[in-house]
C-alpha positions as semicolon CSV with decimal commas, in nm:
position;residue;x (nm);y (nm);z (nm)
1;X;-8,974;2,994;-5,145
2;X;-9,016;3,043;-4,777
3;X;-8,809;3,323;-4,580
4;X;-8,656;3,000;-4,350
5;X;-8,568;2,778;-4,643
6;X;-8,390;3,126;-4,822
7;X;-8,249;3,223;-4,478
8;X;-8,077;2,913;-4,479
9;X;-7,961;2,940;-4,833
10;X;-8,108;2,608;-4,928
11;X;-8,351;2,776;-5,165
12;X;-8,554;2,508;-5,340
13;X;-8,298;2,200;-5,273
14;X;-8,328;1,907;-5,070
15;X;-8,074;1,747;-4,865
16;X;-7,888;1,476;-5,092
17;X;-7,713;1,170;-5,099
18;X;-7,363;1,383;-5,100
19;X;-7,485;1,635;-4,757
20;X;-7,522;1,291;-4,606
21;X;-7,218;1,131;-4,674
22;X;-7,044;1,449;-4,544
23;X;-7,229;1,470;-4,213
24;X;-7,154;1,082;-4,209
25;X;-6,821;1,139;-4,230
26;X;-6,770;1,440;-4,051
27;X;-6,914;1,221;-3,728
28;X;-6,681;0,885;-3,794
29;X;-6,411;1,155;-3,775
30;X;-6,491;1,314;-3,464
31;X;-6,601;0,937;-3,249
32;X;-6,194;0,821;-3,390
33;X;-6,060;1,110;-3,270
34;X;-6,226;1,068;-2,929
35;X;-6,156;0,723;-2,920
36;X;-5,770;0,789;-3,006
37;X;-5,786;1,051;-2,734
38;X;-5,943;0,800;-2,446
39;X;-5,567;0,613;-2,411
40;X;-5,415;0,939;-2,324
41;X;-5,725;1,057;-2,101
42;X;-5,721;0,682;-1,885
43;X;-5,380;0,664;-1,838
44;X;-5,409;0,988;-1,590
45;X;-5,623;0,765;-1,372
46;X;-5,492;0,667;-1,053
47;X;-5,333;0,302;-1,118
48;X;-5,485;0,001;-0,895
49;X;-5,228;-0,047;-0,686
50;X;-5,213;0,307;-0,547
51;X;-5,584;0,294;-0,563
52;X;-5,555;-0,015;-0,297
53;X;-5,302;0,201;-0,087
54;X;-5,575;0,449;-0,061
55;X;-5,705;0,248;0,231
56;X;-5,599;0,037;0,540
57;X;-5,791;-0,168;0,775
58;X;-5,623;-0,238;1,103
59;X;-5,759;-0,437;1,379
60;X;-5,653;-0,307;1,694
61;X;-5,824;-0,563;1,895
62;X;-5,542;-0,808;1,901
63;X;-5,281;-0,419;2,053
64;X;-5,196;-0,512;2,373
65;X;-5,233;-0,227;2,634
66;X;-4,914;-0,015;2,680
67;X;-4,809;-0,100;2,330
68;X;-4,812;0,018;1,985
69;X;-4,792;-0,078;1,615
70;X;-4,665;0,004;1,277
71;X;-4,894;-0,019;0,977
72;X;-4,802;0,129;0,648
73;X;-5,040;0,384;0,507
74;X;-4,984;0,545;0,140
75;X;-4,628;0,475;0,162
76;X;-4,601;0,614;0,531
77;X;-4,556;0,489;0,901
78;X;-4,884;0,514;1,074
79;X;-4,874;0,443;1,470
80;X;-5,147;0,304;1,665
81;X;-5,070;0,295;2,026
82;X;-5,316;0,113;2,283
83;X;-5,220;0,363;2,604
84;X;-5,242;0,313;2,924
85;X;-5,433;0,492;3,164
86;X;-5,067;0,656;3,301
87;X;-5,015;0,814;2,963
88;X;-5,375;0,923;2,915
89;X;-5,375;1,154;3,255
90;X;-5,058;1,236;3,122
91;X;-5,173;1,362;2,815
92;X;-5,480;1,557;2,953
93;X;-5,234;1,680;3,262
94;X;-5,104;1,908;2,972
95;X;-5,169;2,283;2,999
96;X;-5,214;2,349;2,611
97;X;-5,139;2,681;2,654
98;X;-4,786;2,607;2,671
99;X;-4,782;2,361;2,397
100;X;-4,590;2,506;2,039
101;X;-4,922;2,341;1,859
102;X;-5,175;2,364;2,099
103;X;-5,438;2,055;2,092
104;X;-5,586;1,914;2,357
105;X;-5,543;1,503;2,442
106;X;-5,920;1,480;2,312
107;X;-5,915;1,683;2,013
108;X;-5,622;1,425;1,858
109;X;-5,916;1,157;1,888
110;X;-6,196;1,036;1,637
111;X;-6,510;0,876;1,747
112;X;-6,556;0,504;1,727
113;X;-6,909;0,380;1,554
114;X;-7,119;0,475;1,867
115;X;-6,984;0,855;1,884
116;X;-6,772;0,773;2,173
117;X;-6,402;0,881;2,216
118;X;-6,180;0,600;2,268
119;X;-5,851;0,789;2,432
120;X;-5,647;0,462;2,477
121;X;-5,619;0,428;2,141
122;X;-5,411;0,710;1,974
123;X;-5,383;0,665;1,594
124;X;-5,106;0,924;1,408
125;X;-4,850;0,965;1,142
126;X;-4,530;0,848;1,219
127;X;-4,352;1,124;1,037
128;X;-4,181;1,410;1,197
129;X;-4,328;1,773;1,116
130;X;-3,977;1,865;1,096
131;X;-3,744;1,660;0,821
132;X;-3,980;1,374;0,743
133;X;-3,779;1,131;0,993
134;X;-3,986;0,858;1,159
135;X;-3,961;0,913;1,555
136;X;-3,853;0,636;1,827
137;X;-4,179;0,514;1,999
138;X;-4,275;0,327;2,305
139;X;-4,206;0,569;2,532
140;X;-3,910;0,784;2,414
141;X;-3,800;1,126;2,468
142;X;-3,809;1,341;2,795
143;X;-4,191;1,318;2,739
144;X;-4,230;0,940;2,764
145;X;-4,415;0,965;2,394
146;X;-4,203;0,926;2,048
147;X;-3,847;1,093;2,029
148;X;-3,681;1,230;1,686
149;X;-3,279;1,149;1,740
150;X;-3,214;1,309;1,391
151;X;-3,280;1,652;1,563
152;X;-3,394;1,609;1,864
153;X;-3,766;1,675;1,847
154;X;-3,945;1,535;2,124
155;X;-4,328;1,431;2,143
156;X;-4,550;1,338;2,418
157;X;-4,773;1,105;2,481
158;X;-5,047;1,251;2,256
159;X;-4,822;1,323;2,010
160;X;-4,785;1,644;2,044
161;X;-4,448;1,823;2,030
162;X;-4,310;1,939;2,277
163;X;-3,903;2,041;2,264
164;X;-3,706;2,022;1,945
165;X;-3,751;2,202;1,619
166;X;-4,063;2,027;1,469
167;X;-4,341;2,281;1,417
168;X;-4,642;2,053;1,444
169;X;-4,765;1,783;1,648
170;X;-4,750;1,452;1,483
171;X;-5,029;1,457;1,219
172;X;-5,386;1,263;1,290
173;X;-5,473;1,079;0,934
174;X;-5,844;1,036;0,814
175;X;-5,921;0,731;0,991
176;X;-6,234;0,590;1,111
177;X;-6,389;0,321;1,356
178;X;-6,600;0,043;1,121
179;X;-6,633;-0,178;1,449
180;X;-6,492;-0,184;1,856
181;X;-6,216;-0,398;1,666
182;X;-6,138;-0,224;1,362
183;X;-6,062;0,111;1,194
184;X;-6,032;0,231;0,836
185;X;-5,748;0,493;0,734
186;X;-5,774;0,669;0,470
C-alpha cells in the first residue's frame, strides 16, 4: 500500500457505489439550499420602479430665459432655472468671502458635452439645507434667488444662502449635459 493511499485512510479500497451516492447527495443538498436562499438574496435588490427614479432627463431647450422649472428627482424638487444675464453678474458680483458656504457662481456649474460652462442654466435641489422645506423661486427673498418662508432662509441667485438659518447652499445633484438640449440627473 502506498504512503498517499494509507495517508488518506483508504488503504486498499476503491471508491464505491455508496461514497458516490453520498457526495451526490451531499451536492443536491447544498444547490437547494442556495436556490431556497436566492428569494431572500433578490428581494434586497433595488425594485424597478426606484431603479427608473434613479434617473431624469430634462430638456431645457424648450426654459424660457428668466424662468425656471420643477422636475421631480428621487422623490425630490429639482430646479432648473434658465437666468438671465442680470442674475448671472449678480451671482459672480458676490464676494465669497462673506458667503456662510462659500462657492463661487462657477463652481455651482457642470460642463455641458463640449467642456464648456453654461452659467444661465443653474440646475439644484429644491430642498432647504435647513428643515427639508422647498423654497419660493423666481426671484424671492431679499436676494432676488429662492426664499424659505418656513424660517426665513434666504438664497441668491446661485443658490447660495445667504441670511436665515440654513447651513448650506442649496445642493447641486449629479447631473450631466447628454446634448445643448438635454441633461441627465442622477
Amino acid at each position: 500500500m502506498s504512503d498517499a493511499t494509507h495517508a488518506a485512510g483508504l488503504g486498499d479500497q476503491q471508491p464505491t457505489r455508496r461514497d458516490f451516492i453520498h457526495i451526490a447527495a451531499g451536492a443536491a443538498t447544498v444547490a437547494g439550499g442556495l436556490l431556497a436562499l436566492w428569494p431572500f438574496i433578490d428581494q434586497m435588490n433595488p425594485a424597478a420602479d426606484t431603479l427608473a427614479l434613479s434617473t431624469t432627463e430634462v430638456d431645457i431647450g424648450q426654459i424660457p430665459v428668466g424662468s425656471q422649472i420643477t422636475v421631480s428627482w428621487r422623490g425630490k424638487p429639482v430646479f432648473i432655472r434658465h437666468r438671465t444675464e442680470e442674475e448671472i453678474e449678480a451671482a459672480r458680483a458676490v464676494d465669497i468671502s462673506t458667503l456662510r458656504d462659500p462657492q463661487t457662481d462657477d463652481q455651482r456649474l457642470v460642463p455641458d458635452v463640449e467642456g464648456e460652462l453654461r452659467p444661465e442654466i443653474l440646475v439644484m435641489e429644491g430642498v432647504c439645507t435647513h428643515f427639508g422645506c422647498v423654497p419660493l423661486g423666481n426671484g424671492a427673498g431679499d436676494y432676488d434667488g429662492w426664499f424659505c418662508p418656513c424660517h426665513g432662509s434666504a438664497y441668491d441667485t446661485a443658490g447660495r444662502i445667504r441670511q436665515g438659518p440654513a447651513p448650506l447652499n442649496l445642493l447641486i445633484p449629479p447631473y450631466a449635459y447628454l446634448s445643448d438640449t438635454t441633461i441627465r440627473i442622477g
